[in-house]
N, C-alpha and C positions, 0 to 999 in steps of 0.2 A: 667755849666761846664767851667772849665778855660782851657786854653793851656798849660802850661806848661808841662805836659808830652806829648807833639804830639814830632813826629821825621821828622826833614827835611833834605832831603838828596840829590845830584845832581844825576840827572840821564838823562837816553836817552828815544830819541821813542822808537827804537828798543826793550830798554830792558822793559820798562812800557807801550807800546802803550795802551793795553785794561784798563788800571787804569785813564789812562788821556784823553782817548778818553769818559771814563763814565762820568767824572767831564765834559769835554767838554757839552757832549749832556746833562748832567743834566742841567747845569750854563749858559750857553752862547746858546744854541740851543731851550731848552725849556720854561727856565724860560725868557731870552733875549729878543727869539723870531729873534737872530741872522741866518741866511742861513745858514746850515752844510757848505756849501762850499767856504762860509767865514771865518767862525770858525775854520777849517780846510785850511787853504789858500797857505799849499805847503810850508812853512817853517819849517814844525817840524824835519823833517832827520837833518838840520842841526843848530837846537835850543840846547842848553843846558836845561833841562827841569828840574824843583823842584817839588817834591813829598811830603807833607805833609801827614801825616799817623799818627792814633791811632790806639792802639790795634788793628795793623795791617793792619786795612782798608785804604785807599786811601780817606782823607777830601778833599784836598784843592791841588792847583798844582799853576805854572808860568813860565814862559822861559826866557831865557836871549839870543838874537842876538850877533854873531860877532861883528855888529857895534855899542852895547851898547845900544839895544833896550828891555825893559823889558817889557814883556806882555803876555796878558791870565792868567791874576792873577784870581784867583778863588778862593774860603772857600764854602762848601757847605752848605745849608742856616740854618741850625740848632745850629754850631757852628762858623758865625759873630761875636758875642759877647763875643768871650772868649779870644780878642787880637789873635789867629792866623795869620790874613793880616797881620798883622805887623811884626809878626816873620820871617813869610814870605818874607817877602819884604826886610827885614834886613837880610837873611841869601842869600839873590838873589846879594846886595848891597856888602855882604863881598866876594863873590864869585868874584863880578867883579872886585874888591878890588886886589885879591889877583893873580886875571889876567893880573893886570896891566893899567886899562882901566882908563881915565882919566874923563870921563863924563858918565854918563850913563840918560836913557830916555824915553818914554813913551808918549800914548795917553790915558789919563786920564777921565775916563765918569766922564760926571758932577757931578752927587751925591759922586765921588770919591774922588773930587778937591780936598776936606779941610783935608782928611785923607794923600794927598800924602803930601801937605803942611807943617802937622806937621811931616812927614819925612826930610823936608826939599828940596824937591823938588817945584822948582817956575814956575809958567807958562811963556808959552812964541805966541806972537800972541794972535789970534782972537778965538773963538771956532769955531769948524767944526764939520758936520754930517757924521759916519761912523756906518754902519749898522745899518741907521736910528735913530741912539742914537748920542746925543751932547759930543762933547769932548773938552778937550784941551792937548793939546801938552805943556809938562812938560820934566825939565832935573834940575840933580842933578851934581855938580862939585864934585869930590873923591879926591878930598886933603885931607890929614890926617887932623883928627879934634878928640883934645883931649874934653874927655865929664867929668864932673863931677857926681863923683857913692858915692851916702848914703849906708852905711852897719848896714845892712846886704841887705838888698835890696835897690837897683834891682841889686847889688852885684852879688847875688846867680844867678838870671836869667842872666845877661853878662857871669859867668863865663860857665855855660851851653851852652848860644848862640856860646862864642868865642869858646870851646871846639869842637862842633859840624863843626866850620870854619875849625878846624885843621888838617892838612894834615899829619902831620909827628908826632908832639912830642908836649905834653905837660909838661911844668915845672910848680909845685906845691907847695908854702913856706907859712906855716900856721902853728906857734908853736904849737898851739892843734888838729887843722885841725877841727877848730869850725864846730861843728854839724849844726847847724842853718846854714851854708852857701853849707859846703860840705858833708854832710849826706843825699843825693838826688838820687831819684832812677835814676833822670834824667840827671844826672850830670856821673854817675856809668855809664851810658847805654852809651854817649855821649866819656868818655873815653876811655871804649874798644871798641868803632867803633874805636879810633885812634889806640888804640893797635894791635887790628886787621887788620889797611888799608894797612899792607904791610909787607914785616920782617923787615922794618926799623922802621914801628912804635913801639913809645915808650913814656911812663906816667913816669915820676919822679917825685916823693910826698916827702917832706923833712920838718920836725917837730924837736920841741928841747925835747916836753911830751909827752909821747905814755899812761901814765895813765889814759887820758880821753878815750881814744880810744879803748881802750884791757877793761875799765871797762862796759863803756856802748855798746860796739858794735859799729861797724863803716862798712856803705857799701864802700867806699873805702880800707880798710883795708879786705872786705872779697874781693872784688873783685882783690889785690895784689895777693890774698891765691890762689885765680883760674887761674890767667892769670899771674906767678911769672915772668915768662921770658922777660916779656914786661911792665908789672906795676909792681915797684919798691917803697917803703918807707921806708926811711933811717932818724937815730937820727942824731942831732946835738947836742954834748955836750954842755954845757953853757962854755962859752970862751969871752973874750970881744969886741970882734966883731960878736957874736949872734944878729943878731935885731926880734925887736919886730914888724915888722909892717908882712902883709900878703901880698903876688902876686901872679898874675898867669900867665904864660906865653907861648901863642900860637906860636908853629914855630918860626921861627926868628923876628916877625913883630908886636904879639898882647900882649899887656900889662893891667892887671889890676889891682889896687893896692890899697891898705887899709892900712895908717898912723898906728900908736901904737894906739894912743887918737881913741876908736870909735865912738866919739862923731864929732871928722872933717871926710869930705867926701875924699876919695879916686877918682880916678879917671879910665879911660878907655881909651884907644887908639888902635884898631883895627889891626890899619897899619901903624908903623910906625916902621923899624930896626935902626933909629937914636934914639928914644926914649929906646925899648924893649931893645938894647945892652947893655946899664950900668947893667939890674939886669938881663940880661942872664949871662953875667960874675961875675955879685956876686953869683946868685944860681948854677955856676960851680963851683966858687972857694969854695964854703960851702960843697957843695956836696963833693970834696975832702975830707973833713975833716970830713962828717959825715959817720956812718959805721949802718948796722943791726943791729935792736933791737932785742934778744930775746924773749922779751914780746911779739914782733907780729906776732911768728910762731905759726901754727895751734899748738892747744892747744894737747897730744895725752893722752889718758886716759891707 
């Protein structure tokens, strides 16, 4: 089983306690062989908590501290292998991102080291014993750090992760709205949480061909059909300022982006409103000029 359809989302004790107090006792209590009353050690009230969930269940969990401390990371043991930590970890990362937090931190068990590493987190000191298990104390710098992204993947996975980060608004510019990238049940699910977080959320999708899309079917395109108020797809005539490459862009701050040639890599930027502002202002100014396709209203017999 892979991860790509698990959903992670921020939450509280209050409102998940019985979901994360299960993973607790499964992960850290039983299998650990850590104290309940260490595992439990009086910071959850005021943790930010992550909830990973498939088909509804509660897999994996982790919290993020005020002072940039991330911990009680957990996957429960059947699904390790399908990259969850890692989603995990990267959706704990944008959170703190977009909190403003300039470092963030951890106490790393040993067998953990080389997985936080290639997060990019370095050790720091000696290792120490806590709850009888070896650690080291690890910390990651949040400087925006532009990444170079191959398309279609892991293209399709960023634009899903960054979606999921989105608090407000996503903007969407893909002249065909290429299947292979955005024909994703998990991409669809990930959108209208944002349509849904609020009456200010809001999906803008902007294409110059709606023929691939009305002919083969498109879950973005049904998903406009059910939620028209808040997910929008609008044409852009061919004019000579139409470009040919593809982006996506989260709130004022997350940039993804895909050249014409998709044979060069595009890139990613999570956090950066210095970078995301040049194509939030081209995908406003286009948007002006693009209007409703007929083609993409529900068909009526």
């Amino acid at each position: 089983m892979n991860g790509t359809d698990a959903n992670i989302r921020a939450t509280s004790w209050q409102a998940d306690q019985p979901a994360l107090e299960q993973i607790y006792q499964s992960v850290f209590v039983e299998e650990q062989a850590v104290p309940r009353e260490i595992a439990l050690d009086g910071s959850e009230l005021e943790a930010t908590h992550f909830l990973v969930e498939r088909d509804g269940e509660a897999v994996g969990c982790g919290r993020l501290l005020d002072s940039g401390q991330i911990g009680r990371m957990a996957v429960l043991p059947a699904l390790r292998s399908g990259g969850l930590g890692g989603q995990l970890l990267r959706a704990i990362i944008a959170h703190a991102r977009q909190l403003g937090m300039q470092r963030v931190f951890l106490h790393a068990q040993k067998p953990a080291i080389g997985f936080y590493r290639d997060h990019g987190f370095s050790g720091l000191g000696d290792e120490f014993t806590e709850a009888g298990i070896p650690h080291l104390l690890m910390e990651l710098a949040l400087e925006s750090q532009v990444v170079a992204v191959a398309y279609p993947e892991p293209f399709a996975s960023l634009c899903v992760e960054m979606t999921k980060a989105a608090r407000r608004s996503v903007r969407i510019f893909s002249p065909q709205l290429d299947h292979d990238v955005f024909d994703r049940s998990e991409l669809a699910s990930a959108l209208a949480e944002v349509a849904r977080s609020s009456r200010y959320g809001e999906v803008r999708i902007l294409i110059s061909d709606s023929r691939p899309v009305v002919k083969r079917g498109h879950r973005l395109l049904d998903l406009s059909r059910r939620l028209s108020s808040s997910v929008t797809i609008q044409k852009l005539s061919a004019h000579p300022e139409l470009p040919s490459d593809s982006f996506v862009l989260s709130d004022d701050r997350g940039t993804l982006f895909k050249p014409n040639d998709s044979d060069k890599d595009g890139f990613y930027d999570p956090d950066s409103r210095t970078r995301a502002k040049p194509y939030i202002d081209k995908f406003d100014e286009l948007w002006l000029k693009s209007q409703p396709d007929p083609e993409l209203r529900v068909l009526r017999l």
